[in-house]
MIGU-342098 format. One record per residue (C-alpha): x, y, z; residue in three letters. Coordinates in steps of 0.02 Angstrom, whole numbers, padded with zeros to 5 digits, always signed. Layout:
N
XYZALA...
END
This chain:
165
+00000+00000+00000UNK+00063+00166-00024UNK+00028+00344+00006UNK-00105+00420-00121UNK-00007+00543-00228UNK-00139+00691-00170UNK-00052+00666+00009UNK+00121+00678-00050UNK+00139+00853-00049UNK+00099+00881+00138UNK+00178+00726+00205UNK+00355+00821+00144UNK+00290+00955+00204UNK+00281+00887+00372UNK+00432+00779+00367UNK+00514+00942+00354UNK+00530+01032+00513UNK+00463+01151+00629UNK+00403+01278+00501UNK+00302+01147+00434UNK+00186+01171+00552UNK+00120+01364+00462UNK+00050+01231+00311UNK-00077+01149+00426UNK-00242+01232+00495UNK-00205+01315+00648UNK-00325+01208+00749UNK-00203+01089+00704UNK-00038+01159+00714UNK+00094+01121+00824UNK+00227+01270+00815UNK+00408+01236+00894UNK+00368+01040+00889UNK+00506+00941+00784UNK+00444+00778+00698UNK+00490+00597+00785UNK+00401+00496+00669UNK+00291+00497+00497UNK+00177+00357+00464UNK+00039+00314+00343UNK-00127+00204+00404UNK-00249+00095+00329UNK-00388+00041+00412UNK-00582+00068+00476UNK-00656+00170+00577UNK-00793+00060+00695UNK-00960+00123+00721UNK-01101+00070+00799UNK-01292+00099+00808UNK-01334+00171+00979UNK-01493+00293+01048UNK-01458+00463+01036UNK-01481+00595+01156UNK-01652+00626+01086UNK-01697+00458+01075UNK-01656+00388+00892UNK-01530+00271+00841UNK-01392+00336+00753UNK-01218+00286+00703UNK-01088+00321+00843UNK-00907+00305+00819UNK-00839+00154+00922UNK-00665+00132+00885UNK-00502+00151+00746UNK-00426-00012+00684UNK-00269+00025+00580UNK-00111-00037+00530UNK+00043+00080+00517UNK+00137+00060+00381UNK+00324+00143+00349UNK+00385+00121+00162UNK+00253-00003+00145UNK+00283-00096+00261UNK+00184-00142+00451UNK+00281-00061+00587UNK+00145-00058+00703UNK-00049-00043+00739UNK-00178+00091+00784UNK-00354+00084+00903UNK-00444+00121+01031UNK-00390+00239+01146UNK-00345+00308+01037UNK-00173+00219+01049UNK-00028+00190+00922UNK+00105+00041+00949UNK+00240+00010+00864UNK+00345-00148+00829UNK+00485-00086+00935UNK+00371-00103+01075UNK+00322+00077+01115UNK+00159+00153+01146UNK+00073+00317+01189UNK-00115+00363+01183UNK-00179+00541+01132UNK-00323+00668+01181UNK-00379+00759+01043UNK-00348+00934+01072UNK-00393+01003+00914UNK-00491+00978+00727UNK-00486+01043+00568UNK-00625+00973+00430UNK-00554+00844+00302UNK-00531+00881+00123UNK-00714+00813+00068UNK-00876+00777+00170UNK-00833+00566+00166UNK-00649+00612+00253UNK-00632+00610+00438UNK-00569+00775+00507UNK-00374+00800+00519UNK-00330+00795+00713UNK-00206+00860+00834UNK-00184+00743+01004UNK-00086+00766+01167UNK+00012+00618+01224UNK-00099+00571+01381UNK-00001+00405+01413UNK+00141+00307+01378UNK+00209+00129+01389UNK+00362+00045+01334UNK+00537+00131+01265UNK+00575+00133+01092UNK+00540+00263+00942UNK+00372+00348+01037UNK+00450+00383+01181UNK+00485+00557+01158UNK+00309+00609+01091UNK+00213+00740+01147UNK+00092+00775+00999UNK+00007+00675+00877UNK-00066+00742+00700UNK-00189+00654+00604UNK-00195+00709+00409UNK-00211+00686+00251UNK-00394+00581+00273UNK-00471+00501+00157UNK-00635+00421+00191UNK-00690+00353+00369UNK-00855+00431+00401UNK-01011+00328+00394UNK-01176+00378+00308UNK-01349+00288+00297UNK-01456+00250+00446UNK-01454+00106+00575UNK-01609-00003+00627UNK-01551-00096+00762UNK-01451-00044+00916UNK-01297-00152+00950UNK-01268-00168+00760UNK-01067-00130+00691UNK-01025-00062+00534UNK-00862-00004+00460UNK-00789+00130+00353UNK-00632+00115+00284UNK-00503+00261+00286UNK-00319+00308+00277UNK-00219+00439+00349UNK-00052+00495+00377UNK+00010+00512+00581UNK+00124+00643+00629UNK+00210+00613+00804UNK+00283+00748+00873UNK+00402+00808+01009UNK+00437+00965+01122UNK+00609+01063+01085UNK
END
């Protein structure tokens, strides 16, 4: 699997430094922050059919389930949490902190997460900062019937992991 040439562009972009961070939206910016690590995920967002507030069922989103790929190939996975773990045996979990929309109404907005957790010593260690971008797909349209039911939508994105100084 690779990168889809549309999200070329701003994956250099953010592989390149600091003042990378003036070519994202500033919901999603992370000024000063130096990039750790650049990955690309495929994968599904989860939903499921719950009772809304007001009573109807409507899709509610459950859960990622992603693989992270580097250069094509699996270094590690992504979900709930949400959490990313790598191979090397590291692991941090994020709080979303910011959003910025996604380039059409079917992509999943482009986030920024603080590092709420860590496990584990290896390549995430040092991460402060996640950034979600480049999304394509994810969201889930259509209604649901029955509560309890779990659908999917497929998406990729591109994970930015960040550190302080």
């Amino acid at each position: 699997m690779s990168i889809t040439n549309f999200a070329v562009p701003c994956l250099l972009l953010a592989m390149a430094g600091p003042a990378a961070a003036e070519t994202l939206p500033d919901a999603i910016a992370a000024p000063g922050e130096t990039v750790v690590l650049s990955v690309h995920a495929e994968g599904a967002q989860v939903y499921e059919c719950k009772p809304g507030t007001d009573g109807k069922l409507a899709w509610t989103f459950r859960e990622p389930v992603a693989t992270l790929l580097s250069e094509g190939k699996t270094i590690g996975r992504h979900y709930a949490g949400p959490n990313w773990e790598l191979a090397d045996g590291s692991a941090v979990a994020g709080k979303a902190i910011g959003n910025a929309p996604g380039a059409t109404a079917a992509d999943i907005p482009w986030l920024k997460l603080e590092i709420a957790s860590r496990r584990g010593t290896g390549a995430l260690t040092p991460v402060t900062t996640v950034q979600r971008i480049n999304t394509h797909g994810g969201k889930l349209d259509g209604t649901c019937d029955k509560a309890g039911e779990f659908r999917s939508a497929p998406y990729s994105a591109d994970y930015i992991f960040l550190k302080k100084g």
